[in-house]
N, C-alpha and C positions, 0 to 999 in steps of 0.2 A: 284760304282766307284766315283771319285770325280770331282763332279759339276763343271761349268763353270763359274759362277757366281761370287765366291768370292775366298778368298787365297787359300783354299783349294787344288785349281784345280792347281795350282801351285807348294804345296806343300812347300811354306812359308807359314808363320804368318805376321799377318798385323803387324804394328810399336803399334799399340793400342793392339793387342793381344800379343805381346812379353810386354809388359808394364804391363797387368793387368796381365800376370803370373810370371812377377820379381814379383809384389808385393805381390803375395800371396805365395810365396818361402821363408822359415824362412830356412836357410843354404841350403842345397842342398834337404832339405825337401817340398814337396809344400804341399801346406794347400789342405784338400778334405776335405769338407762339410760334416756335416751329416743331414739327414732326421726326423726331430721333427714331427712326426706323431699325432697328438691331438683331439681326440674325446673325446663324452659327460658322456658317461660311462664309466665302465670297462668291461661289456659284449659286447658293439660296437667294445673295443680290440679285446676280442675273436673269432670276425665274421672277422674282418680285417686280421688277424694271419693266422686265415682257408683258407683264399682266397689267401694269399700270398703264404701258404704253398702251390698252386695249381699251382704256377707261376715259370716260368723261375727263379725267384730273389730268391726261396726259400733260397739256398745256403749261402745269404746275412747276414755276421754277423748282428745279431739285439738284441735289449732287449725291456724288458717292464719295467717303471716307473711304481710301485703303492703301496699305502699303506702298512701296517705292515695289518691292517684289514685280507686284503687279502692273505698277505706272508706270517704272521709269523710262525712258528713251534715250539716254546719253548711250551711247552703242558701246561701249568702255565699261561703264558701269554696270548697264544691265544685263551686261553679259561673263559680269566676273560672281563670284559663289555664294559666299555669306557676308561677306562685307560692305554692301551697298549702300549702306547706312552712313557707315562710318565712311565711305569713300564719295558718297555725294557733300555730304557734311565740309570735308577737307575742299575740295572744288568750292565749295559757295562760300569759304573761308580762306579761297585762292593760297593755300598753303605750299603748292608746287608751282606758282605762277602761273597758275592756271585758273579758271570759272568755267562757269556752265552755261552757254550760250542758249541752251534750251530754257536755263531759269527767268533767264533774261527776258525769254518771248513768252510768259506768264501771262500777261495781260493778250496779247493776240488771242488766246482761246477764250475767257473771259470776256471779252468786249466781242466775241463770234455771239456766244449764248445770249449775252446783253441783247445786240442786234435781233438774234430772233425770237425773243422775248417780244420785246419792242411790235415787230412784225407780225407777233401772231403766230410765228414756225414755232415757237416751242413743242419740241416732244422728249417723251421720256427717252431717255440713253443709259446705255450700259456702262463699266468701265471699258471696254474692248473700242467701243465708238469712241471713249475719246480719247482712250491711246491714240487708235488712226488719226483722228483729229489732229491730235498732236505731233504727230510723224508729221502730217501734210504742211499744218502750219511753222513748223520747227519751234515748237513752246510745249514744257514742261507740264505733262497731267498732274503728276503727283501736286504740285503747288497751285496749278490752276485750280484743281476739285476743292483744298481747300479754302480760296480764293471766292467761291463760288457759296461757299457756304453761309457767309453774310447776308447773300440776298435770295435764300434758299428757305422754301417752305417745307419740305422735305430734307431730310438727309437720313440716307441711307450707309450702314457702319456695320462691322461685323462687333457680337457683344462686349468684347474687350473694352473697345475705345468707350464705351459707355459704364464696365465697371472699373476698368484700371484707372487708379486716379492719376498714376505718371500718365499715361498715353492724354487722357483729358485733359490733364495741364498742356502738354504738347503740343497735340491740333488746337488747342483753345475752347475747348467745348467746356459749354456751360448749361448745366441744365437746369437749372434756378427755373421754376415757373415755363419749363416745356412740358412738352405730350412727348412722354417716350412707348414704345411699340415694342415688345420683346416678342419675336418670333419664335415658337416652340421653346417656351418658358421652361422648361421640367432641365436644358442641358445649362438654365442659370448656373446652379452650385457647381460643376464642373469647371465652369468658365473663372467661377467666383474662386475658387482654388489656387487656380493656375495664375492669375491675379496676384494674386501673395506668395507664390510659391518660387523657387528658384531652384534649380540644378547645376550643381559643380563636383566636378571628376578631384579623385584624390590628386593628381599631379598638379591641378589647379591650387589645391589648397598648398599643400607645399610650397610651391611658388609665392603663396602668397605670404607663407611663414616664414620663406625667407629672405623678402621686402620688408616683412615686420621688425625681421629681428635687427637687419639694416639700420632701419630705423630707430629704433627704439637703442641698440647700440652707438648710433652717434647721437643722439638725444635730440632728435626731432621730433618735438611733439611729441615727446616719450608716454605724456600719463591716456592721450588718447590712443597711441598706437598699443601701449603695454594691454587695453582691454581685447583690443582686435586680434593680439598675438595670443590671447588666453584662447580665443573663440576658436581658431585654427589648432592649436595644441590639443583641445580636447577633441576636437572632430575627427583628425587626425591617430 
């Protein structure tokens, strides 16, 4: 029943609680948070997911944020090394007259969860379930999950996408006025490092010294390339 204590018991809203829910009222819609879930891994996902699924909340529309590494299905791509990025990118940009017929079937996984939403089936899932999903339906995980994250009370993300602010821009993550969860807080600053950090081999630089000099020898954009050619001479 309701407490004694505060408006509840009443059964008003204080003047501060009709206040802070005008403001999160965008027309007769109110704003509801979603849950940024952020652990170290992507196997720490999969232990969080198992445990959810065991919970009251199973039911809770969610998704997972994660790599192409982990999601992709074009048998082409996810089975070539470190380029998969760059080589789904050219595909969805039909650069070799070609697309990705798996992108295409995006919404078939999508309009699956919808349905059992709908139904009542919702349960919590891993990324591994909806790879297979996506094998079976021939549509794209990596774009479904984030697809999914619009009508997602959950989202689940390893802590990068949540401190990097390129990857944020990227998937679209906003976290203006969310609940974020940082699982085993203490490998932040790690995370937070590597974030701002970047690694290149002397050969890389070079190469890139003598792009610059290129450049800046035929006078292209010379007074911004001549800073970048400083930056490589000294490192070098």
């Amino acid at each position: 029943g309701p407490c004694s204590e505060c408006s509840c018991s009443s059964g008003k809203e204080t003047d501060k609680d009709t206040s802070n829910a005008k403001k999160k009222k965008t027309g007769d819609q109110t704003f509801i948070p979603k849950i940024f879930f952020g652990t170290r891994t992507h196997k720490q996902i999969s232990q969080i997911t198992r445990e959810l699924k065991r919970t009251a909340y199973s039911s809770v529309p969610m998704t997972i944020l994660s790599s192409r590494d982990y999601t992709c299905i074009h048998p082409v791509v996810s089975s070539s090394g470190s380029n998969r990025n760059e080589m789904c990118v050219e595909l969805l940009e039909g650069k070799h007259g070609k697309s990705c017929l798996y992108y295409h079937g995006v919404h078939k996984l999508s309009e699956h969860h919808a349905l059992q939403s709908a139904h009542r089936m919702y349960q919590a899932w891993d990324i591994e379930d909806l790879v297979s999903l996506g094998k079976k339906l021939r549509a794209c995980a990596y774009f479904a999950a984030r697809e999914l994250m619009v009508g997602a009370d959950i989202v689940f993300c390893p802590y990068n996408y949540l401190l990097d602010p390129q990857i944020r821009e990227s998937m679209e993550i906003n976290l203006k006025g969310q609940v974020v969860i940082l699982d085993e807080a203490h490998n932040i600053e790690d995370c937070a490092r590597e974030s701002v950090s970047y690694g290149v081999t002397e050969s890389q630089l070079r190469a890139a010294r003598e792009e610059l000099d290129f450049m800046v020898n035929n006078n292209i954009r010379q007074k911004d390339h001549e800073a970048l050619r400083a930056v490589c001479y000294s490192l070098t």
